[in-house]
C-alpha positions as CSV (number, residue, x, y, z in Angstrom):
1,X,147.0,108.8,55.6
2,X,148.0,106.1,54.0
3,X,147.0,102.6,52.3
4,X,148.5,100.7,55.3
5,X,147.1,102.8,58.2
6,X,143.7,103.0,56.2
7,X,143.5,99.2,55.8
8,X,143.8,99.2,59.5
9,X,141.1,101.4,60.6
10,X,138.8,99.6,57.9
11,X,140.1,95.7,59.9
12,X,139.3,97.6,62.9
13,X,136.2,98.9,62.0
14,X,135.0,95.3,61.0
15,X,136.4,93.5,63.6
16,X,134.3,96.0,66.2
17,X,131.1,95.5,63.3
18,X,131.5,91.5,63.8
19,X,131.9,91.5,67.1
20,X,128.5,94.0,67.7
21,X,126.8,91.5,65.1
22,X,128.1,88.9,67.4
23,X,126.9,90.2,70.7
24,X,123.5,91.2,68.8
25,X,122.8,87.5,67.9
26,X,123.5,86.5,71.3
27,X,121.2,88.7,72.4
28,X,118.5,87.6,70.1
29,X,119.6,84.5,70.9
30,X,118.6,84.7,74.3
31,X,115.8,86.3,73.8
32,X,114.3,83.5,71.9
33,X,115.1,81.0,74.6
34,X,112.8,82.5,77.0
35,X,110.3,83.2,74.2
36,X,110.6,79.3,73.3
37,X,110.7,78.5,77.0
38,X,107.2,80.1,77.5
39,X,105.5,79.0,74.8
40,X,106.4,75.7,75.8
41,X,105.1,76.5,79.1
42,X,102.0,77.8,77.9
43,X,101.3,74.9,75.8
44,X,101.4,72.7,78.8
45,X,99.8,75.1,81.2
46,X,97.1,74.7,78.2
47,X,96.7,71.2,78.1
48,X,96.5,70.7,81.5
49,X,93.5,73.6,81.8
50,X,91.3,71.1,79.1
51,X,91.8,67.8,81.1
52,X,91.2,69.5,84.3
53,X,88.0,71.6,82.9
54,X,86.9,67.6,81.4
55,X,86.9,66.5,85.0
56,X,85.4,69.6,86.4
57,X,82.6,69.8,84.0
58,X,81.5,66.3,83.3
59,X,80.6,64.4,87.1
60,X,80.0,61.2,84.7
61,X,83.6,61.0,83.5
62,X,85.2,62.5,87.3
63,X,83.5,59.4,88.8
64,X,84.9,57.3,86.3
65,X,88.6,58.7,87.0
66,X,88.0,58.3,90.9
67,X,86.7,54.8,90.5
68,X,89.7,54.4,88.5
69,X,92.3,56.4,90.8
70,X,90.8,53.8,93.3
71,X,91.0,50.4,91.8
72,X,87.1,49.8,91.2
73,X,85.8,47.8,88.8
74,X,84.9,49.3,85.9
75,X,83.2,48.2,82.5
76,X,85.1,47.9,79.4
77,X,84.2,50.8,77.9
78,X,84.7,52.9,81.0
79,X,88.8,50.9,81.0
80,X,88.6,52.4,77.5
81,X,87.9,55.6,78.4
82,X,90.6,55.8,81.1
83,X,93.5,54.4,79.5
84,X,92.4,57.0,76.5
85,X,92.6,59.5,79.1
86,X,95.4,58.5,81.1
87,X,97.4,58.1,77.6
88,X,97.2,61.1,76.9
89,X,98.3,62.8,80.4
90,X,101.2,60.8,80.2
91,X,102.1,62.1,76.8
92,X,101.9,65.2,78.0
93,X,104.0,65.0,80.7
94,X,106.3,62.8,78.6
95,X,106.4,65.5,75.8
96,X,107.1,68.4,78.5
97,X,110.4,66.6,79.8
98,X,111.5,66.0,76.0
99,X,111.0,70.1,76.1
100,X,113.3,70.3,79.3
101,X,115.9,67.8,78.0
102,X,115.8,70.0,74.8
103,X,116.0,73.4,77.0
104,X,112.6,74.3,75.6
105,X,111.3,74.9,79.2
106,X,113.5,76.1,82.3
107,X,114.6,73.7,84.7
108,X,112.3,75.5,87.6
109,X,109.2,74.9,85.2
110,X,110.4,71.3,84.7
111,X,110.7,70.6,88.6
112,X,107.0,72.9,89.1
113,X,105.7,70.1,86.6
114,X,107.5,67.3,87.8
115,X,106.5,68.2,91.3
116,X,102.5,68.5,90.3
117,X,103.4,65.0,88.2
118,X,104.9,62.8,91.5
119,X,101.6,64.6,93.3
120,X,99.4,63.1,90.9
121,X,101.0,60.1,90.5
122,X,101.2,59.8,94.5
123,X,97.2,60.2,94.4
124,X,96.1,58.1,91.5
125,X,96.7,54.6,91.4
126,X,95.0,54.0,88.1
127,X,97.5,56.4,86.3
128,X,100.4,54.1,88.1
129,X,98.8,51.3,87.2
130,X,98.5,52.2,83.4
131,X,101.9,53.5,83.1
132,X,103.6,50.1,84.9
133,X,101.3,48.0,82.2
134,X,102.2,50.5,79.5
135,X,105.8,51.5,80.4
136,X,106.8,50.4,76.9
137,X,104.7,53.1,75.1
138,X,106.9,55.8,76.8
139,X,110.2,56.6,76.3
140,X,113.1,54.9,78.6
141,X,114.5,58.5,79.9
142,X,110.4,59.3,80.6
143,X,110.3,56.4,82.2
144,X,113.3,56.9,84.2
145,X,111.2,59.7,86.0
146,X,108.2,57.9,86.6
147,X,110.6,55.2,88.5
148,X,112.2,57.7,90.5
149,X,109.0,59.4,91.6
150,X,107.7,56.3,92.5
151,X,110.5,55.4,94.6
152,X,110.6,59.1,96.3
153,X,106.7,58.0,97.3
């Protein structure tokens, strides 16, 4: 054989090399994705699981929330504890759509979430209410969602 017909079989052999490498990181690629996706989903599923164990397990703080879901007055310190509260459920939701816009979480686990969010939304007015006097806290593609579940209600 010679130099010429060797020096093709060795292009050959790396081109077919690269291109497995190729397909290989794709694959891991991939793999990642969904390993990213549900950790993200996960974290979430998480964080939800605390606030709704805080409501379950404290009847001081789930009569505070339905006062609040239904306009009562409230002290200051109870309006403390609620916009605390509802804060941080916003930022939670806000941070799981920054994971969907970053294809950190699947578009079906977005729409599950958003879904449970217009429910929730649809149910307490005090969240509403905090978000419309707070709007500027969240970001404007966040709050683009909040505005179209609104108007779907």
């Amino acid at each position: 054989m010679d130099s010429e017909k060797l020096n093709r079989w060795m292009t050959l052999g790396a081109n077919i090399g690269v291109l497995a490498g190729i397909i290989f990181l794709a694959f891991e690629l991939q793999q990642n994705t969904v390993a990213t996706q549900l950790e993200a989903a996960s974290n979430f599923q998480s964080s939800f699981n605390e606030i709704e164990l805080l409501i379950a397990s404290n009847p001081e703080f789930a009569e505070l929330l339905r006062k609040g879901r239904e306009g009562e007055d409230t002290s200051a310190a109870e309006q403390l504890r609620l916009s605390v509260f509802y804060n941080n459920v916003l930022r939670q939701w806000q941070f799981n759509h920054f994971q969907f816009l970053s294809d950190a979480l699947s578009a079906e686990m977005w729409e599950a979430n958003r879904a449970f969010m217009a429910n929730t939304i649809g149910e307490d007015g005090g969240l509403f209410r905090h978000w419309q006097k707070n709007r500027s806290h969240f970001n404007p593609e966040f709050n683009e969602v909040i505005v179209a579940i609104t108007v779907e209600l």
